[in-house]
Each structure stands twice: as structure tokens, then as C-alpha cells.
C-alpha positions as CSV (number, residue, x, y, z in Angstrom):
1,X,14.2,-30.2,37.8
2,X,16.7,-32.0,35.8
3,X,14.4,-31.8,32.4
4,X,14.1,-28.2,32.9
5,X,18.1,-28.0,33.4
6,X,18.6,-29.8,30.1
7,X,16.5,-27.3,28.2
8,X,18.6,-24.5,29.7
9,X,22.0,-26.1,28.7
10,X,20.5,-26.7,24.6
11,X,19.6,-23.3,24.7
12,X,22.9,-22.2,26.5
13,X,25.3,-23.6,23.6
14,X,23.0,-22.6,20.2
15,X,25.3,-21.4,18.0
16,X,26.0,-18.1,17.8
17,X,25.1,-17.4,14.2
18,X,21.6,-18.6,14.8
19,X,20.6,-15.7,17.4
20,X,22.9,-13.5,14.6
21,X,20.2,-14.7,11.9
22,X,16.7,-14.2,14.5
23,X,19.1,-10.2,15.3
24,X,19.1,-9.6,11.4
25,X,15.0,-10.7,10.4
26,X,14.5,-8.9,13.4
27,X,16.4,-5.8,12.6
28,X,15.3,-6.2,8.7
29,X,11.6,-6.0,10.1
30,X,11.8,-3.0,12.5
31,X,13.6,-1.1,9.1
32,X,11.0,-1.8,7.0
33,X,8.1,-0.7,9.8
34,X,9.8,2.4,10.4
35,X,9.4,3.1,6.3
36,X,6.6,2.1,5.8
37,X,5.4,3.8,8.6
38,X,6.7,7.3,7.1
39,X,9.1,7.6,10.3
40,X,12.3,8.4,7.7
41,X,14.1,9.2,10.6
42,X,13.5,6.0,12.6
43,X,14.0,4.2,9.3
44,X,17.2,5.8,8.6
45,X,18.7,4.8,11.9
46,X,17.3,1.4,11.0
47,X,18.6,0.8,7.9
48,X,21.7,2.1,9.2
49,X,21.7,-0.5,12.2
50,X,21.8,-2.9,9.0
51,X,24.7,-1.3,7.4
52,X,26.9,-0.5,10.8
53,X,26.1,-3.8,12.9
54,X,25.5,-6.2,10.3
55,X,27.5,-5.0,7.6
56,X,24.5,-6.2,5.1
57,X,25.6,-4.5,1.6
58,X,22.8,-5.2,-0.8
59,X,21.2,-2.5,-3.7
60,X,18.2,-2.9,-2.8
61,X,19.1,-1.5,0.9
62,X,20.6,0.9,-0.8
63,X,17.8,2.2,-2.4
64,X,15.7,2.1,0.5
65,X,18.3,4.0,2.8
66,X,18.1,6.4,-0.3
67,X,14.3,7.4,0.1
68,X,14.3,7.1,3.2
69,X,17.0,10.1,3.0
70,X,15.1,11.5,0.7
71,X,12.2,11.8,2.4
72,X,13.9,13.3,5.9
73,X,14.8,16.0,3.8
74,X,18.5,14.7,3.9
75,X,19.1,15.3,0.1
76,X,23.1,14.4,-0.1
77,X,22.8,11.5,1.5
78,X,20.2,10.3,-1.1
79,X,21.8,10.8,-3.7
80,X,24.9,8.8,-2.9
81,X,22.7,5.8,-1.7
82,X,20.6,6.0,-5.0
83,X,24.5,6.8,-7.1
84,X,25.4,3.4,-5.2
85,X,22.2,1.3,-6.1
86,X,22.4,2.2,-9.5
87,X,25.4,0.4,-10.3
88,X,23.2,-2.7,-9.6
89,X,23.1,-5.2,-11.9
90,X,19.3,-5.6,-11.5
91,X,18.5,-3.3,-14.2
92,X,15.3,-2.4,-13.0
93,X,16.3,-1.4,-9.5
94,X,19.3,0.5,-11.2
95,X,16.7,2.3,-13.0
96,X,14.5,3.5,-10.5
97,X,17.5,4.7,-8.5
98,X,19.2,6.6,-11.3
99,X,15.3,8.2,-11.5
100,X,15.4,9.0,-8.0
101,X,18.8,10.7,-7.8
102,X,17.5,12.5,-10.9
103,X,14.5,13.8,-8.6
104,X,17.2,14.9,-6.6
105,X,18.4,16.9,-8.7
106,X,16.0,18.2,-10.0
107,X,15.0,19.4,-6.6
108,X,18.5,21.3,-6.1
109,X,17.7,22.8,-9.7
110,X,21.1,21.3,-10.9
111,X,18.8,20.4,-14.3
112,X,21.2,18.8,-17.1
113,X,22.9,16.6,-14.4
114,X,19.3,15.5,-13.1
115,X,18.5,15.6,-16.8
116,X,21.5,12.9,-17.5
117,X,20.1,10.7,-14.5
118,X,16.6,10.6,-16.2
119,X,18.1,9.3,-19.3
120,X,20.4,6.6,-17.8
121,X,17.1,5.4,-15.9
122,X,15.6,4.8,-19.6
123,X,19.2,3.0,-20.7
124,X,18.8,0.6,-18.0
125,X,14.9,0.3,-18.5
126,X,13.1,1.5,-21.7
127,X,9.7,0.6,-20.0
128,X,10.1,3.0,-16.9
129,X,7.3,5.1,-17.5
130,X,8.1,7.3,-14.8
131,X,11.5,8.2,-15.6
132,X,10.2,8.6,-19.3
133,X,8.0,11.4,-18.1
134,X,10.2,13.1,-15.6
135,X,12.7,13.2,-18.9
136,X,10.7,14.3,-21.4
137,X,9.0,17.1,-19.6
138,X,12.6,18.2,-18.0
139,X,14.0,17.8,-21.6
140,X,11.2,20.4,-22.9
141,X,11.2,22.8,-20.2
142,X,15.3,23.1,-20.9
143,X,14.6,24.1,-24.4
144,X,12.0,26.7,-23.6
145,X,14.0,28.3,-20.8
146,X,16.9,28.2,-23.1
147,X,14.6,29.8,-26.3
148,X,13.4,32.2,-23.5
149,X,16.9,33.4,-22.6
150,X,18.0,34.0,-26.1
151,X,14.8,35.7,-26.8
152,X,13.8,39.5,-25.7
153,X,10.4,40.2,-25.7
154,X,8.4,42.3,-24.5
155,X,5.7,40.8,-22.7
156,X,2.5,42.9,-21.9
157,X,1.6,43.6,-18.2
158,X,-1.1,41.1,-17.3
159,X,-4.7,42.5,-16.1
160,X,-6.7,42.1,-13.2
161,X,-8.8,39.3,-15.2
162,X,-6.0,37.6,-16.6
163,X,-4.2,37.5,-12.7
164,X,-7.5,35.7,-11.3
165,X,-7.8,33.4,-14.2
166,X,-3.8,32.4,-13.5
167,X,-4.4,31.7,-10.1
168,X,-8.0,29.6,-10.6
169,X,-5.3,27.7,-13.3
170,X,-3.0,27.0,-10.2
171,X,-5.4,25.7,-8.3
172,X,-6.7,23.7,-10.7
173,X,-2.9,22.2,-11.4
174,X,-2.7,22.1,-7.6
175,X,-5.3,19.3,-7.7
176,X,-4.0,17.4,-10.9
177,X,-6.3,18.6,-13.3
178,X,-4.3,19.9,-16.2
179,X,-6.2,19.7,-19.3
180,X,-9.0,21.6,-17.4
181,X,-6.2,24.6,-16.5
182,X,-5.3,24.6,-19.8
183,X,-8.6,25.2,-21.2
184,X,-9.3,27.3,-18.8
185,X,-6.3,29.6,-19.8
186,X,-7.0,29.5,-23.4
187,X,-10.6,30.9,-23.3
188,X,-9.3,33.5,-21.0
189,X,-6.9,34.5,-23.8
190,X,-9.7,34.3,-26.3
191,X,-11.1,37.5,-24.0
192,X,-8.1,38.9,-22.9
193,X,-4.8,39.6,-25.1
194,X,-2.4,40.1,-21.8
195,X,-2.9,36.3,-20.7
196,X,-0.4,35.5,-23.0
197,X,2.2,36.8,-20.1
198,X,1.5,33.1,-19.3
199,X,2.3,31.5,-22.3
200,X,5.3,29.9,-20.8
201,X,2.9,28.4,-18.3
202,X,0.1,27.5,-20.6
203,X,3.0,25.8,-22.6
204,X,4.4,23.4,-19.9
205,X,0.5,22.6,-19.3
206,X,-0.1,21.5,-22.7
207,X,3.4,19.4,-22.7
208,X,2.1,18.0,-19.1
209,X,-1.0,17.2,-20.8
210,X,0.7,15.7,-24.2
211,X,2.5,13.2,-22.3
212,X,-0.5,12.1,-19.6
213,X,-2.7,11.6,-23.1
214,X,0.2,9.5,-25.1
């Protein structure tokens, strides 16, 4: 009885910042199985419970708060947690975020701002190869649009052929396979003059396909 007595008082007077520490693993755990379990909301209100309770403040939480956002469909609240792990001085998290609050707005179609975002991912990081794609095919797509608003043309009504070849193109782009839309597209106009009411399309293909090649 009086072994089992002593046990109880050791465990009676641990310090207090040890069961703080076993809270925080614990806590730090359960947020990163909510994520990775693709429960953004759960993980959301975990990350938070990191934040709120145990006032951690790292980037790297940041970022992960940020897609987790991101993912619930929560899109203002992404982008300040990927605006505040930017300023990291990891580089290459700072990267990925300012890439990720580019995506962001990309999604809200606020282009030159998400534009901006793209390129201050490549500042931090020359070698992010996904930022360097997202820029270079937003960067061409704003010149076109912009060409395409200065420019009035008239633009023939497309046929019954050259609507069925667009939408086998779409689902071929649907399934990743872009070079094979293109080519698609191009024989078609080969047959049938009023394809070319797609040649905006068949434009950002060839770009989409440019950059997977290089």
C-alpha cells in the first residue's frame, strides 16, 4: 500500500510544463491526422487549438493552417495564413506560400495580384518548378486576353463538327492529356475552317504543352 502511495505522490507533483509538453505532441499529432486525413475542417479547429491554447507561432503552422483553409473552401482566411508564412525566413517555405496565396488568387480571378505572388515565389526560390509554371502560363494567358480585348474580330460561328471536336478536346484536357487535345483540334481545323473560333483555346493548349515539354 505504501509503494503504491509513493508512485501517486511522484506523479502528483510532475511539473507542470511536462504534461504542457505530452498536451502539445499530443495536440501537434491529432492536427496533423485531421490533414492528412482530408478532414480540413477538423484540421482547422486543430491547428487552431495550437494557435489559441498554446500560442505556438511558427511558419510552418502557418502554412498548414493556410491549406487547410484552402481546402474548406475558406479562401480569406488562406490567404492571410499563406501572406503570414511567407515572410519566413525559410526561403523555401516562403515560396510555396507566396505560390499558394497566388492560387488563391487566381481562384478569385484577381489575376495581376495572383500574378505578383507567382513571381515573388520564384524571388524566394528560382527552382520552384510549380510556381514557375503557374507564372508563366498566367503571364501568357494575360497577354492574350489583353491582345484579344484590343482586337475586334470577327470570329465565324463554329459548326456542328467543329462543336463535337471542342468538346472530345475537353475531355481529353479533362484527363491531362494535352498534346493529344491539341492535335486533335488541329486536324479538325485542317477539315473545318470555323474551328478556328477556338484558337484561343487551342493556344493555351500549345502553351500548356510548351512548358510540360521544356
Amino acid at each position: 500500500m505504501s509503494w503504491s502511495k509513493g508512485i501517486f505522490l511522484v506523479l502528483l507533483f510532475l511539473p507542470a510544463s511536462w504534461t504542457r509538453v505530452s498536451r502539445l505532441n499530443a495536440a501537434i499529432d491529432q492536427a496533423a491526422a485531421s490533414y492528412a486525413a482530408t478532414e480540413y475542417a477538423q484540421s482547422i479547429k486543430d491547428h487552431r487549438v495550437l494557435v489559441d491554447e498554446f500560442q505556438l507561432a511558427s511558419a510552418s503552422l502557418d502554412f498548414n493552417l493556410g491549406l487547410s483553409y484552402h481546402y474548406a473552401s475558406q479562401p480569406e482566411e488562406a490567404a492571410a495564413s499563406f501572406d503570414k508564412a511567407s515572410q519566413s525566413t525559410d526561403k523555401r517555405l516562403a515560396s510555396f506560400a507566396y505560390n499558394q496565396g497566388g492560387i488563391v488568387l487566381g481562384n478569385k480571378q484577381d489575376y495581376q495580384a495572383a500574378l505578383s505572388k507567382f513571381q515573388s515565389a520564384l524571388i524566394q526560390n528560382p527552382l520552384n518548378e510549380e510556381a514557375r509554371y503557374n507564372y508563366e502560363l498566367l503571364a501568357r494567358w494575360l497577354k492574350r486576353d489583353e491582345e484579344r480585348k484590343n482586337k475586334d474580330e470577327n470570329t465565324p460561328e463554329p459548326s456542328e463538327f467543329a462543336k463535337r471536336k471542342k468538346a472530345e478536346a475537353d475531355r481529353l484536357v479533362e484527363q491531362f492529356r494535352f498534346k493529344e487535345a491539341l492535335t486533335l483540334l488541329e486536324a479538325a481545323l485542317a477539315q473545318d475552317e470555323t474551328v478556328a473560333t477556338y484558337q484561343e483555346f487551342m493556344t493555351s493548349l500549345k502553351d500548356v504543352v510548351e512548358i510540360n515539354e521544356n
